[in-house]
C-alpha positions in Angstrom: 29.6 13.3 9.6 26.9 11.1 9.6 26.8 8.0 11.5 25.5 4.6 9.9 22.8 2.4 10.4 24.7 -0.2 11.7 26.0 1.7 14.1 22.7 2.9 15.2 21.7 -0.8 15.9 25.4 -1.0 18.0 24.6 1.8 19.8 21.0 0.5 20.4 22.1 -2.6 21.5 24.7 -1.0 23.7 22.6 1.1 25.3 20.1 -1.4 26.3 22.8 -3.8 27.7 23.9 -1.0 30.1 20.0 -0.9 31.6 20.6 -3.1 34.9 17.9 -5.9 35.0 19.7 -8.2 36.8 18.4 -7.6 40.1 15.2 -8.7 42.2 12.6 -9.7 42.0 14.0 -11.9 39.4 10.7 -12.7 38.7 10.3 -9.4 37.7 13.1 -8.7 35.2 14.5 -11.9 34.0 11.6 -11.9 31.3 12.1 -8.0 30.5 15.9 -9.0 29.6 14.6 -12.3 27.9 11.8 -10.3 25.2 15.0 -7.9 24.4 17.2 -10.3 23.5 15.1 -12.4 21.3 16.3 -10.7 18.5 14.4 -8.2 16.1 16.0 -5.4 13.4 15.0 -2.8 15.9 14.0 -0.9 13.2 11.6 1.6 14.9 14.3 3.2 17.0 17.1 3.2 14.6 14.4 5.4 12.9 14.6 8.0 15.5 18.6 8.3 14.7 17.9 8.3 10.8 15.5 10.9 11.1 17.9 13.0 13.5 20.8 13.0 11.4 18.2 14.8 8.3 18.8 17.6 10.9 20.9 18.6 14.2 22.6 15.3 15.2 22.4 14.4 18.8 23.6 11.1 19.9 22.8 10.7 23.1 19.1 12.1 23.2 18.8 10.1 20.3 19.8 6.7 22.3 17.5 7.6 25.2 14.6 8.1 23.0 15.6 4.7 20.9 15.8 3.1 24.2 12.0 4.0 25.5 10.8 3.4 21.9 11.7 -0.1 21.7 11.0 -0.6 25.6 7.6 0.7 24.7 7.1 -1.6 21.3 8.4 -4.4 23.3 6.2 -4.1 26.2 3.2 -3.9 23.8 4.2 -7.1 22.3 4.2 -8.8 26.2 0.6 -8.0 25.9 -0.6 -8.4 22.6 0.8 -11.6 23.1 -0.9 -12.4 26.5 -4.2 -11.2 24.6 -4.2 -12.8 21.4 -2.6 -16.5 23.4 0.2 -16.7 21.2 2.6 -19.4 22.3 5.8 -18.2 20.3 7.3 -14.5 19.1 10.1 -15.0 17.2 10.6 -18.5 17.3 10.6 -18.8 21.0 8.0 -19.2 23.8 6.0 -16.5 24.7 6.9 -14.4 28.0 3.5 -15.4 29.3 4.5 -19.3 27.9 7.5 -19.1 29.4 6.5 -17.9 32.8 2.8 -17.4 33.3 0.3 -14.8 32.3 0.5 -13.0 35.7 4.5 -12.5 35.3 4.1 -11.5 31.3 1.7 -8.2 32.4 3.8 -7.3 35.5 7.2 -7.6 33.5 5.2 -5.2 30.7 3.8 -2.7 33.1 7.9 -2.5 34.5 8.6 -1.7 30.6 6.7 0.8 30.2 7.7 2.9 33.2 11.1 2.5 32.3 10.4 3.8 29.0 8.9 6.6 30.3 12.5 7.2 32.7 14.4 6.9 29.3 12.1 9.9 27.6 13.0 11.9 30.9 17.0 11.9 30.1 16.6 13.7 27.0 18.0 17.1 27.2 16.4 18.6 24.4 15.1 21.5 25.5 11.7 20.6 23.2 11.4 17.7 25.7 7.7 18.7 25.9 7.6 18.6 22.3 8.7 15.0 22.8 6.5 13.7 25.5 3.3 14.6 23.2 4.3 12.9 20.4 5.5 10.0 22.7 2.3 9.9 24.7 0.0 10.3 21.9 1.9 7.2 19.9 1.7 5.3 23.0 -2.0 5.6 23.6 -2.8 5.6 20.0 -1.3 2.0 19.7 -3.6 0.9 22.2 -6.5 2.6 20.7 -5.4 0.0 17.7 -5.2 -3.0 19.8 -8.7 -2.4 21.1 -9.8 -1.9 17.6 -8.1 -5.0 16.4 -9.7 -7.5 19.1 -12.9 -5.6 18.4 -12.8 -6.8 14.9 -12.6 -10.3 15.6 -15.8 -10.7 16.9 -17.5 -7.9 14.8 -19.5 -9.0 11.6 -20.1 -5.2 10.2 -16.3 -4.2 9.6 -15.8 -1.8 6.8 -12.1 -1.8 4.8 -11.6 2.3 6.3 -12.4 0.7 9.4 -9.3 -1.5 9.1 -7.1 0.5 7.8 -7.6 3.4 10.5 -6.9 0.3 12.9 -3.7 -0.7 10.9 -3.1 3.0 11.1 -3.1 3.2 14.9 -1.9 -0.1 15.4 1.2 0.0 13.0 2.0 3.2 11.6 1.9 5.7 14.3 4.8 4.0 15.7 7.1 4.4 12.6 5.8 7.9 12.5 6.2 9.0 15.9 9.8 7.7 16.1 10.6 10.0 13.0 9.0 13.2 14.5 10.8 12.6 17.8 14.0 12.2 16.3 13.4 15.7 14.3 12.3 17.2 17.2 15.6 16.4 18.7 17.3 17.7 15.8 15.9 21.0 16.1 13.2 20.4 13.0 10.9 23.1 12.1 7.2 22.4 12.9 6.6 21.6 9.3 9.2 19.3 8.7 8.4 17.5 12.1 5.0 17.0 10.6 6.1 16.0 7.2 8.6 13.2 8.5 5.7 12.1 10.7 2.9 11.3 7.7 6.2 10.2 5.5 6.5 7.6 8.6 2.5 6.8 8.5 2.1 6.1 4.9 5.2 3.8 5.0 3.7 2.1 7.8 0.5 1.7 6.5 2.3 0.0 3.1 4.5 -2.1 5.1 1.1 -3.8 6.8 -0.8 -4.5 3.5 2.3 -5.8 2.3 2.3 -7.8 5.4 -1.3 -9.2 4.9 -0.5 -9.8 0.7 2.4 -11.7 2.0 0.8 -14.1 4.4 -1.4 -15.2 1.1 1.2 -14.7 -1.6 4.4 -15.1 0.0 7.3 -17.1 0.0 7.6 -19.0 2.8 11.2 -19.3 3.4 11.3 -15.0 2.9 8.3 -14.4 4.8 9.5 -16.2 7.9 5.7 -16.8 8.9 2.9 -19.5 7.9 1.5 -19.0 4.4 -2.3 -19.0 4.8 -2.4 -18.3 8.7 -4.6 -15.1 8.8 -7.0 -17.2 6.1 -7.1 -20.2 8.5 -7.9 -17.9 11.6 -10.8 -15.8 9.7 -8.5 -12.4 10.2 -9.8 -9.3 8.9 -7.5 -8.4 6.6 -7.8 -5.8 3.7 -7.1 -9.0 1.5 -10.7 -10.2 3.3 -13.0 -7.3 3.7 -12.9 -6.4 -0.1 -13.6 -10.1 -1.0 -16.6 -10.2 1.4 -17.7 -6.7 -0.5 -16.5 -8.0 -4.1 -17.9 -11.3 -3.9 -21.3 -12.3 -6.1 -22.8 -15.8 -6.6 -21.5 -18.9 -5.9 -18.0 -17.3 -4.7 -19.9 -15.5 -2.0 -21.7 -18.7 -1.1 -18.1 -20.5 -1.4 -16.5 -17.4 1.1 -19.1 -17.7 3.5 -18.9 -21.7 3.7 -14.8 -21.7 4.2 -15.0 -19.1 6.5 -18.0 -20.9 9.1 -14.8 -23.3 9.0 -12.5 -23.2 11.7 -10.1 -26.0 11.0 -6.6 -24.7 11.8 -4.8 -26.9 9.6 -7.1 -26.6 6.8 -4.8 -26.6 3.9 -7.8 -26.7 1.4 -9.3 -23.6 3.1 -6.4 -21.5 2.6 -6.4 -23.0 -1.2 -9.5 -22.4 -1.8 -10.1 -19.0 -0.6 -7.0 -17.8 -2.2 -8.7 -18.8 -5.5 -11.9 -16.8 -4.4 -9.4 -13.8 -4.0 -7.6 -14.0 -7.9 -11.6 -14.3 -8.8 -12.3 -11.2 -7.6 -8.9 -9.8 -7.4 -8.5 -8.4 -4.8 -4.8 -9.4 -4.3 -4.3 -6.5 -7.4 -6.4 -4.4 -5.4 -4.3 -4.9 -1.8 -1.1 -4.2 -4.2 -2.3 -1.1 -5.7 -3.1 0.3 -2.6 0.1 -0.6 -0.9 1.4 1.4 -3.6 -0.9 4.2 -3.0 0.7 4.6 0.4 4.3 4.2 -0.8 4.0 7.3 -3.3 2.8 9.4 -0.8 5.6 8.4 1.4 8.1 8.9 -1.2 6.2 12.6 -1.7 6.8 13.1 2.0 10.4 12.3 1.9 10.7 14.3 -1.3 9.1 17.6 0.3 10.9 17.8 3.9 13.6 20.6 3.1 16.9 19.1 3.7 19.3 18.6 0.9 19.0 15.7 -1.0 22.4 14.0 0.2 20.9 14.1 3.9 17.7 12.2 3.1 19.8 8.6 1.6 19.7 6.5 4.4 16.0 7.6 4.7 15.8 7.0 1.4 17.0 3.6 1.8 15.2 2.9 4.0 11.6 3.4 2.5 13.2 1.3 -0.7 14.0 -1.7 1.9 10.3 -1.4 3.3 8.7 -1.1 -0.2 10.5 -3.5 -2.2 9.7 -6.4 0.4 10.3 -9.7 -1.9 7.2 -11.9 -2.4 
């Protein structure tokens, strides 16, 4: 019998409160305890249950690999933060805002090494199997990161360049939570694979979506500013095809919004959007988000396990792919 979602997120959510941070250095943990609880779907290790139950169910090796995933996610997100000077995640202050920088990359460092302790409770005896894909997640997501604050200062950045940084960056993670969840459930090499790209393309569809959104969204659905990657000059795919697309006095128009750096430029963010329907490249970030999704569905479609076995999967990609404007 298979267990639900939401009981994924109570085991989750369980499991974590049983991990003892409240001990010294307060210093230390306090801040751990305080990124965990701000809240989140915790999406990328209920994946690792999901993609389990296609298989050999196993509870606990399930929770101790959801448990280093989102210790792992969470302690990039201490630094990301730290590195990009971002005074609020979630709503709330910043670990580094909160405390100081100092704390905020100790208190990460402590994450990750206790992520690590929760990959060596699994009992699998593919627990190799499971450290690669782990390790080669882990590093890949930094390999992103350095990629992404690259970018910013780079003028020559090609669209494949972003989207094997969005790649790194975003959608290993969904992927490597899928394979280590087969893994545990006994998968065959092929299906292991297979659940890995199906978690890649979804990934990369879910960040286009996520950069079409902060241009085209609704505010009160898309829980972030409308605008704010236009008013900070990010790379997105959105950008990169209109600096490639552009001709004329559109390109002249581009150039001069971007040399300005107002943050609360609402006429920038209105005025470049129009330089993107112009040139349409908000069609053109759609149709490749939908690229993506098709060959995620494919994926899903091709990892042999009956049908009945793949809904909550299923699901899952829908949730992901039918994001509301």
């Amino acid at each position: 019998m298979q267990t639900s979602s939401l009981n994924y997120e109570t085991i989750i959510e369980q499991k974590l409160a049983e991990l003892s941070f409240n001990k010294a250095p307060i210093e230390l943990y306090e801040p751990i305890r305080y990124i965990l609880n701000l809240g989140g779907k915790r999406l990328r290790p209920q994946l690792i249950f999901i993609a389990n139950s296609l298989f050999e169910e196993n509870i606990e090796d399930c929770a101790n690999a959801a448990l280093a995933v989102e210790l792992f996610h969470n302690f990039t997100l201490i630094h990301d933060d730290i590195m990009d000077n971002a005074p609020l995640r979630r709503g709330k202050q910043t670990v580094h805002e909160k405390w100081n920088t100092n704390t905020g990359i100790l208190s990460g460092d402590a994450m990750l090494v206790i992520a690590f302790a929760q990959i060596n409770k699994i009992k699998s005896a593919r627990i190799r199997e499971i450290y690669d894909v782990f390790n080669t997640t882990a590093i890949e997501v930094c390999e992103g990161q350095q990629f992404d604050m690259n970018y910013e200062t780079e003028s020559n950045v090609s669209v494949n360049h972003y989207l094997e940084m969005i790649r790194l960056k975003t959608a290993v993670l969904l992927g490597g939570s899928l394979k280590i969840g087969a893994i545990i459930g006994d998968a065959s090499e092929k299906d292991g694979n297979t659940i890995y790209t199906f978690g890649e393309n979804l990934g990369m569809g879910f960040q286009l979506m996520d950069d079409y959104l902060d241009v085209y969204g609704d505010p009160s659905k898309f829980g972030k500013q409308i605008g704010g990657d236009i008013l900070s000059n990010k790379k997105t795919f959105l950008l990169l095809n209109a600096l490639q697309m552009t001709k004329g006095e559109d390109q002249i128009q581009l150039n001069k919004w971007l040399a300005i750096t107002d943050a609360g430029n609402t006429e920038k963010v209105k005025a470049i959007t129009e330089i993107y329907n112009r040139c349409g490249v908000d069609q053109l970030a759609l149709d490749k988000m939908q690229e993506y999704y098709d060959k995620a569905y494919k994926n899903l479609d091709s990892i042999d396990v009956p049908e009945h076995k793949k809904l909550q999967l299923r699901a899952f990609a829908d949730m992901v792919s039918k994001r509301a404007k």
